[in-house]
MIVEX-49717 format. One line per field, with one value per residue (C-alpha): residue number from 0; residue in three letters; x, y, z. Coordinates in Angstrom, 3 decimals, padded with zeros to 6 digits. Example, Ala and Ser with C-alpha at 12.3 -4.5 7.8 and 13.67 -1.06 7.14 Angstrom:
# residues 2
nr: [0:1]
rest: [Ala:Ser]
xx: [012.300:013.670]
yy: [-004.500:-001.060]
zz: [007.800:007.140]
This chain:
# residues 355
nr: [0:1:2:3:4:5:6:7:8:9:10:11:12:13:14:15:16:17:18:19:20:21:22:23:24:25:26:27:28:29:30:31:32:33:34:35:36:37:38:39:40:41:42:43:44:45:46:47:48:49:50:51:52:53:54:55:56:57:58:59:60:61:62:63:64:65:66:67:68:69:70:71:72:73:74:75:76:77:78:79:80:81:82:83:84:85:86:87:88:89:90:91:92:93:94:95:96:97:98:99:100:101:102:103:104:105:106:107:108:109:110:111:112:113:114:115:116:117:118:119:120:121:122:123:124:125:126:127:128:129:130:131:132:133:134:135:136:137:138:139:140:141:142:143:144:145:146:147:148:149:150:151:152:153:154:155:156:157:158:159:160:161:162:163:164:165:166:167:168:169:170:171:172:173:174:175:176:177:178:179:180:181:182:183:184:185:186:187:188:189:190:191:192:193:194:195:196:197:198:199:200:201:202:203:204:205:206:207:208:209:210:211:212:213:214:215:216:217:218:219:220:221:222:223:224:225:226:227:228:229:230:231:232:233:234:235:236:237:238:239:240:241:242:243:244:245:246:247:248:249:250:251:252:253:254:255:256:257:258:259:260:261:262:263:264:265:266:267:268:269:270:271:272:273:274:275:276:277:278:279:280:281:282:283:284:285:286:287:288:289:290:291:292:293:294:295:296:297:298:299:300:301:302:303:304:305:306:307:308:309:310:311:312:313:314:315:316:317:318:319:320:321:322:323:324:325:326:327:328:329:330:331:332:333:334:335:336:337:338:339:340:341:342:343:344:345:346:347:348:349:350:351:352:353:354]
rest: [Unk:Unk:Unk:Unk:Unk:Unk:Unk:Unk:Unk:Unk:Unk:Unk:Unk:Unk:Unk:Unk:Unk:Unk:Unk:Unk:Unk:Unk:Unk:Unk:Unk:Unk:Unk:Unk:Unk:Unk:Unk:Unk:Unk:Unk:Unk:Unk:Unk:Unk:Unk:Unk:Unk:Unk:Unk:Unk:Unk:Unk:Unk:Unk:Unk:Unk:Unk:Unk:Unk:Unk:Unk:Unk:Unk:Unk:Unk:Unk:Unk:Unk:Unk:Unk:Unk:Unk:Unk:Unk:Unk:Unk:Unk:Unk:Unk:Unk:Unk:Unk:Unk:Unk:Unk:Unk:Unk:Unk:Unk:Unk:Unk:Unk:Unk:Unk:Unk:Unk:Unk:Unk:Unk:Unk:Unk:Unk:Unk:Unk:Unk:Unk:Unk:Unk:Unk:Unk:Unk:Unk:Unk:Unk:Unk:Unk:Unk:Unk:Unk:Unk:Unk:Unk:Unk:Unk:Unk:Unk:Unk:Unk:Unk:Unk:Unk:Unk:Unk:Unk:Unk:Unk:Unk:Unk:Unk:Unk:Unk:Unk:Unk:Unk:Unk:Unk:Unk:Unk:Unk:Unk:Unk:Unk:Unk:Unk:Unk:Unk:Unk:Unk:Unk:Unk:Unk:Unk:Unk:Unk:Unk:Unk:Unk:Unk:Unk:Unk:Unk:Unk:Unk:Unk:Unk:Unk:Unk:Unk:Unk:Unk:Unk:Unk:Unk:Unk:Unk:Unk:Unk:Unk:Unk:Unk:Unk:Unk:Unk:Unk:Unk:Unk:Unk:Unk:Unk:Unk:Unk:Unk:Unk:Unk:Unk:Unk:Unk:Unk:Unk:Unk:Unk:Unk:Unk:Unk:Unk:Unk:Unk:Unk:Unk:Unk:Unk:Unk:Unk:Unk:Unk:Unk:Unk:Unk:Unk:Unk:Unk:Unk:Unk:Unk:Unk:Unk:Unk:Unk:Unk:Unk:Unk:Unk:Unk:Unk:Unk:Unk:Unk:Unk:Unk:Unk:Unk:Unk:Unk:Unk:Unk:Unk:Unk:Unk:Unk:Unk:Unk:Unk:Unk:Unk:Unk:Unk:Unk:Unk:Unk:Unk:Unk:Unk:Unk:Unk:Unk:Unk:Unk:Unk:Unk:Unk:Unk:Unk:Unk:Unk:Unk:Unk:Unk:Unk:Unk:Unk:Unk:Unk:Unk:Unk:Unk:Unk:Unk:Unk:Unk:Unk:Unk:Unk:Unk:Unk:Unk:Unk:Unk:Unk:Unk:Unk:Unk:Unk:Unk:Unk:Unk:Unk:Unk:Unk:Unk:Unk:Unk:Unk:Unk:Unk:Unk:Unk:Unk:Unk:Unk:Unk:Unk:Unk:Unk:Unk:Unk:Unk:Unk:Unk:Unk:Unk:Unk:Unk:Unk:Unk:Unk:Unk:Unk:Unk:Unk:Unk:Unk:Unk:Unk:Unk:Unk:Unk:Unk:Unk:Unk:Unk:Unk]
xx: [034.198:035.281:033.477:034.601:032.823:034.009:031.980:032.667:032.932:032.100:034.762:033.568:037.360:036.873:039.347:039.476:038.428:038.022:034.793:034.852:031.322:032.206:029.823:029.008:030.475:027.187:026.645:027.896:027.519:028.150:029.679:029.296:025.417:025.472:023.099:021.602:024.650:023.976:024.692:021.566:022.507:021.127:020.323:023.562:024.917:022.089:023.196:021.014:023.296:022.515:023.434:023.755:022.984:023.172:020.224:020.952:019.198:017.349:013.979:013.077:011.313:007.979:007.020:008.485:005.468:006.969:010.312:008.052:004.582:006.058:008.543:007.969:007.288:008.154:006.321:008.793:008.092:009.877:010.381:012.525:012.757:010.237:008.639:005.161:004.458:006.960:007.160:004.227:003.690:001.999:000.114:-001.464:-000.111:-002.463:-003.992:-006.977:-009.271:-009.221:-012.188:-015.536:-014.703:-018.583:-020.763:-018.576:-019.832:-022.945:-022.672:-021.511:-023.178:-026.803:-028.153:-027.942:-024.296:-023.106:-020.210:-023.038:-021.906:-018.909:-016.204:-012.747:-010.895:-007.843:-007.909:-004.847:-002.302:-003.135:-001.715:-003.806:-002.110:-004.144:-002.957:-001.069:-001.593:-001.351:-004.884:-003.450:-005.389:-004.108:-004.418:-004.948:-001.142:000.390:001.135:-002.190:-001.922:-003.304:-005.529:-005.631:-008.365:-009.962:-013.139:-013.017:-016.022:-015.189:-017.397:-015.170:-015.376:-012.148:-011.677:-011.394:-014.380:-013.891:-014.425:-017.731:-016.932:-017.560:-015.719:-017.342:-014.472:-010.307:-009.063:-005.489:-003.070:-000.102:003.876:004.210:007.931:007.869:004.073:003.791:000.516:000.959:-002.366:-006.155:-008.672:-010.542:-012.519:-011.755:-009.577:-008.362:-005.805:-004.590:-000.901:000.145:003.043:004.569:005.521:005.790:008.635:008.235:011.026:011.533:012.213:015.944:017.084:019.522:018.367:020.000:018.114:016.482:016.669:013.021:012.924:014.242:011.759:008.939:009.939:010.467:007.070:005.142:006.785:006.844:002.821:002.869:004.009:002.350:-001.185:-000.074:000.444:-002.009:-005.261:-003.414:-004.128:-001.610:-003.156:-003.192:-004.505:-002.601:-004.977:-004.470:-006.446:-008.232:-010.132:-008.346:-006.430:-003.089:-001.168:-002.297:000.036:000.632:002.781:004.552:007.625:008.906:012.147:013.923:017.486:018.882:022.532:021.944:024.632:025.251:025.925:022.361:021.759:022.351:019.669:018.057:019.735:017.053:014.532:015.392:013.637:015.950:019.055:020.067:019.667:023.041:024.924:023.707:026.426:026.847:028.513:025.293:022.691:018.684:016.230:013.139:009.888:009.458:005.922:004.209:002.669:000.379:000.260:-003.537:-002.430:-003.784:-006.570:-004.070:-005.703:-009.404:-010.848:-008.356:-008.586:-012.657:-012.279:-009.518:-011.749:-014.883:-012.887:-013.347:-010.481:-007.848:-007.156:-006.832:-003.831:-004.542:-001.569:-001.618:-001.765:001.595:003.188:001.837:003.246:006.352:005.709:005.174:008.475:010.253:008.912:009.509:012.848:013.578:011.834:014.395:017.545:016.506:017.564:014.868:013.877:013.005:010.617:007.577:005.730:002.249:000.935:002.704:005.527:007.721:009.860:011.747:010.903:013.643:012.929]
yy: [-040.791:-037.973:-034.813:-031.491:-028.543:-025.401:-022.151:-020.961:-024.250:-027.963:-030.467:-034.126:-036.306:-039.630:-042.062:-041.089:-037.338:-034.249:-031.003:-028.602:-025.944:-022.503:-020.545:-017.014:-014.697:-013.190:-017.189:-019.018:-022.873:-024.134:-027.043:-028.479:-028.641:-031.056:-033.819:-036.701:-037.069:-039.764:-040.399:-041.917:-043.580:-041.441:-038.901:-037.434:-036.573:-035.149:-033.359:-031.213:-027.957:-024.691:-021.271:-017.861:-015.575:-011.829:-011.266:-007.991:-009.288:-006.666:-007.089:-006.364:-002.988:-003.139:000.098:002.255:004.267:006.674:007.604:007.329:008.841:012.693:011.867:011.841:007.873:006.088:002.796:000.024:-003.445:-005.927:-008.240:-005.895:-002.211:-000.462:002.996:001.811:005.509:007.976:010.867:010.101:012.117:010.543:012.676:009.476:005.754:003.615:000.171:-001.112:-002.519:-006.351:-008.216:-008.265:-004.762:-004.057:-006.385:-005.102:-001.787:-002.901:-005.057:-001.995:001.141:001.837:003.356:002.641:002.114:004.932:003.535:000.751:000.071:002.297:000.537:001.778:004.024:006.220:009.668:011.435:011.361:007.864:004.595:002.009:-001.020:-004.565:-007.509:-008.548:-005.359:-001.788:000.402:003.587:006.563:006.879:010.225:011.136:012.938:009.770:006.590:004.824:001.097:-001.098:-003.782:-006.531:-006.165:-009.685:-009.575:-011.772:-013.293:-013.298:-015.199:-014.772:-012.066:-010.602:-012.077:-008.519:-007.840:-003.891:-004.290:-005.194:-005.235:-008.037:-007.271:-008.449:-008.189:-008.698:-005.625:-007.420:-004.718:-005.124:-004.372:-002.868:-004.123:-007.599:-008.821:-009.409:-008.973:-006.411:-005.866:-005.182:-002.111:-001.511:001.230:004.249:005.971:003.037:000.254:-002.471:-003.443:-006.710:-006.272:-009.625:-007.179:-003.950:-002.128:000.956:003.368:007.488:009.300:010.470:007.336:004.081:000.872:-002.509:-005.059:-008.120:-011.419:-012.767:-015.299:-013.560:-011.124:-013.236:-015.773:-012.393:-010.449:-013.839:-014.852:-011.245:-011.300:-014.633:-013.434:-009.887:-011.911:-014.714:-012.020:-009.330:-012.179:-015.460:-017.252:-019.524:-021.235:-019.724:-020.446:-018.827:-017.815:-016.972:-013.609:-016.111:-017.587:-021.100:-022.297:-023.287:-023.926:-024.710:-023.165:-023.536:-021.472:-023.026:-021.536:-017.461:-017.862:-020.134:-019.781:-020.603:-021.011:-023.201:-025.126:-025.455:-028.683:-029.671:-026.901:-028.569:-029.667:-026.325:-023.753:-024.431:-022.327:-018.509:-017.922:-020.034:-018.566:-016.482:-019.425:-020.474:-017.696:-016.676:-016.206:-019.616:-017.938:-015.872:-016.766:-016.170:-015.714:-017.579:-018.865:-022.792:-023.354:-026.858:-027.347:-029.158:-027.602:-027.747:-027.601:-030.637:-031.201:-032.415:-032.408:-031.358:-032.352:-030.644:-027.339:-027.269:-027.897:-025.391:-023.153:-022.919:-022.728:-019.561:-019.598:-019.813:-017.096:-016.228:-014.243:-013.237:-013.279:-012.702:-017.011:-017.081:-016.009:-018.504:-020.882:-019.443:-019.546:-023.835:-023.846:-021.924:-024.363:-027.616:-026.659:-026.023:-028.989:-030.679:-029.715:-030.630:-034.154:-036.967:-037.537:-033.838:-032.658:-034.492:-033.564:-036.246:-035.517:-031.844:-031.170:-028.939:-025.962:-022.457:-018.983:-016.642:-012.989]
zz: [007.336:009.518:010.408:011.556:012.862:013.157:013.689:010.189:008.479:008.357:007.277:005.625:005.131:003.363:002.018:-001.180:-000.875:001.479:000.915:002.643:003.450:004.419:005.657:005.236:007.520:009.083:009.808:012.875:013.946:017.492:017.283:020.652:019.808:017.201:017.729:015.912:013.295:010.500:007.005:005.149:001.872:-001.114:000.820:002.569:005.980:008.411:011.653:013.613:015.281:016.494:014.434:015.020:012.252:011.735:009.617:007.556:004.529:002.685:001.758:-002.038:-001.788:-003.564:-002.274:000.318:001.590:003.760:001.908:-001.547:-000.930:-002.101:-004.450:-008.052:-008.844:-011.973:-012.561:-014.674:-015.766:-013.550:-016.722:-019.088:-017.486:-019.567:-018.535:-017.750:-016.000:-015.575:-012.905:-010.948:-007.747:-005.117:-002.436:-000.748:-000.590:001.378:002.468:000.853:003.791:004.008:002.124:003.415:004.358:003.122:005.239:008.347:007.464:007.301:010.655:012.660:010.794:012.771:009.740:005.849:004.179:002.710:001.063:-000.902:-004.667:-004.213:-005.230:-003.777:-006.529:-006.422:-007.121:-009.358:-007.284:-004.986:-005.036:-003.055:-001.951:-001.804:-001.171:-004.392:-006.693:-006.481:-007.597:-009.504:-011.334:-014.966:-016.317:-020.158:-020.285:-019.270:-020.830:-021.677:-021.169:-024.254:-023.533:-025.742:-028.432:-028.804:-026.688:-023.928:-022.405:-018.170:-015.871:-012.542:-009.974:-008.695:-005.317:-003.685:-003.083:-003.715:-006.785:-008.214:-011.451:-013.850:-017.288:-020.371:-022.668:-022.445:-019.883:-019.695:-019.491:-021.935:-021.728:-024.879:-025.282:-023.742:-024.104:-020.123:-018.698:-016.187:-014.747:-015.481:-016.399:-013.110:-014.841:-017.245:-014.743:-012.574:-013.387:-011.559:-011.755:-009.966:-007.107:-009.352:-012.467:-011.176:-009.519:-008.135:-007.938:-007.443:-010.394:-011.649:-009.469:-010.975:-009.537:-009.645:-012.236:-009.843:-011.579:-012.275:-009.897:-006.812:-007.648:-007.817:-004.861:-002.649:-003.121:-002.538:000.431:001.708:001.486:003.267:005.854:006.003:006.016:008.179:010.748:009.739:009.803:011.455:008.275:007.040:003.991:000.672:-002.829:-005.933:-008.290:-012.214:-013.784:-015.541:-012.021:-012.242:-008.958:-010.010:-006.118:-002.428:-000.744:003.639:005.229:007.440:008.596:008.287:010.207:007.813:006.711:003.415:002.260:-001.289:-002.863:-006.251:-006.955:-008.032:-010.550:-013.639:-016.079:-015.650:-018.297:-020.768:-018.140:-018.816:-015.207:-013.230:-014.733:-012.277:-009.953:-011.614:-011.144:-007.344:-005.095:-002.856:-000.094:000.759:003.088:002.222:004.918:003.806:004.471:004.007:002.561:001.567:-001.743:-003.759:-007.747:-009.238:-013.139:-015.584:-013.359:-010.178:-006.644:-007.854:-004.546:-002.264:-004.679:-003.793:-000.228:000.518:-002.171:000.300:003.708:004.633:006.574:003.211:001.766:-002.237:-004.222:-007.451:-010.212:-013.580:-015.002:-016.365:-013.114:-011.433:-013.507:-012.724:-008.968:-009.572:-011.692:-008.805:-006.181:-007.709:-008.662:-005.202:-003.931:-006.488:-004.375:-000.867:000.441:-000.760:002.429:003.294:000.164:000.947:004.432:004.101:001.051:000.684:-001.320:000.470:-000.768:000.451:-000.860:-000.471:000.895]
């Protein structure tokens, strides 16, 4: 077997056959780095090299706070397009404090807390931002969102602990033209819409349609890395609406870079949410984060779960249940296509999330 490196290309000649790997253009190897250069049987050719890479990648805009914040806002599903509020204008787009915002008020306030069993809520025209949702104020003029009508009885506390609110009954907020849960009844005025099935865009403006799983694999790696860096945390657990734990997540990388081949894709087409997988553009690179993973579904790693639930130090995203089901299906299927000897780190499965 004979190798060749190029900057813009590596070369395999056999025998019986020749492939060739172009690279993108905005991605260049240096070939007099290579190092450690093997070919492990069932796995595939291994080299270690150094790359430069222009990274002008563009991040999937969940909300653009200071080009937004005065425009008139419309609010679509991220599923199938449709108007969830139309021509909203936002005065005020802002951060939600980080949890256990309360007892630091209380450790640092020299007299009684006045902001005690007042729960953070948006006025008309706010937008507050948490962590994985965004907190809007629904007026009677606008579209009203339906929740579902069979009572519910809920026994788990959101894990932000703004809220203190414990429903009694179903406050699932409904799509009414795909059936996606898009978020939850805060209160009579407030309602929570999840960053996973919401896109934000100004008014009179065409946008391009992002395939579900980009979508999904972007927003959750882009809060990885905005809490990783904003509280130096780097393990996560995915939580569904419905309190259950569904993925351990450890960040463990935010630098990665992704060019995926094709080759492996089949076997897939009956999954509507990984069609777009088939049809991405090979020739592109993806910068990424590279996470390990350990799903929680059908009663898999119970012990882990409750020790990474009460470490204080792991923190917890909220998602509607059914997109974290999609987050697992997105994860193993990329754990799928890496080398056999590469998706396994211990007793972590590991897996890239493109930005």
């Amino acid at each position: 077997m004979d190798i060749s490196i190029t900057p813009s290309s590596l070369q395999v000649k056999t025998p019986a056959d020749c492939t060739e790997l172009r690279l993108p253009a905005e991605v260049r190897l240096v070939p007099s780095s290579c190092r450690g250069l093997q070919y492990v049987a069932g796995d595939g050719l291994h080299l270690r090299l150094q790359v430069w890479a222009e990274s002008n990648a563009k991040l999937i805009s969940m909300f653009n706070q200071s080009s937004q914040a005065r425009e008139c806002c419309t609010f679509y599903c991220q599923s199938c397009g449709e108007v969830i509020i139309r021509d909203r204008k936002l005065l005020r787009v802002l951060p939600l404090p980080s949890e256990n915002w309360g007892a630091l008020v209380g450790e640092w306030c020299c007299h009684p807390d006045p902001f005690a069993n007042k729960p953070l809520h948006p006025q008309e025209n706010d937008c507050f931002i948490g962590d994985s949702f965004f907190l809007v104020n629904l007026r009677s003029d606008l579209w009203q969102p339906r929740p579902e009508l069979a009572p519910v009885e809920t026994h788990c506390l959101s894990s932000e602990n703004h809220f203190k609110l414990k429903p009694k009954a179903n406050t699932k907020v409904i799509c009414k033209r795909c059936k996606v849960m898009l978020g939850e009844t805060m209160s009579s005025e407030t309602t929570k819409f999840y960053k996973t099935e919401i896109i934000i865009q100004p008014s009179e403006r065409n946008f391009p349609i992002i395939p579900r799983s980009q979508f999904v694999q972007s927003v959750i790696a882009q809060c990885l890395v905005e809490l990783s860096t904003a509280r130096s945390t780097f393990r996560f657990t995915i939580q569904g609406h419905d309190g259950k734990v569904y993925i351990l997540l450890w960040l463990l990388n935010s630098d990665s870079l992704v060019i995926e081949s094709l080759g492996s894709s089949r076997g897939i087409t009956k999954f509507p949410l990984l069609e777009d997988i088939l049809k991405a553009d090979s020739s592109s690179a993806w910068n990424a984060v590279k996470v390990l993973y350990q799903p929680c579904v059908k009663s898999r790693n119970e012990k882990l779960s409750s020790a990474w639930e009460s470490d204080i130090s792991i923190h917890t995203l909220t998602l509607p249940s059914a997109t974290c089901l999609e987050l697992l299906l997105i994860l193993s299927r990329n754990n799928a296509t890496l080398p056999p000897s590469l998706r396994y780190m211990n007793s972590f499965q590991v897996a890239f999330l493109k930005m």
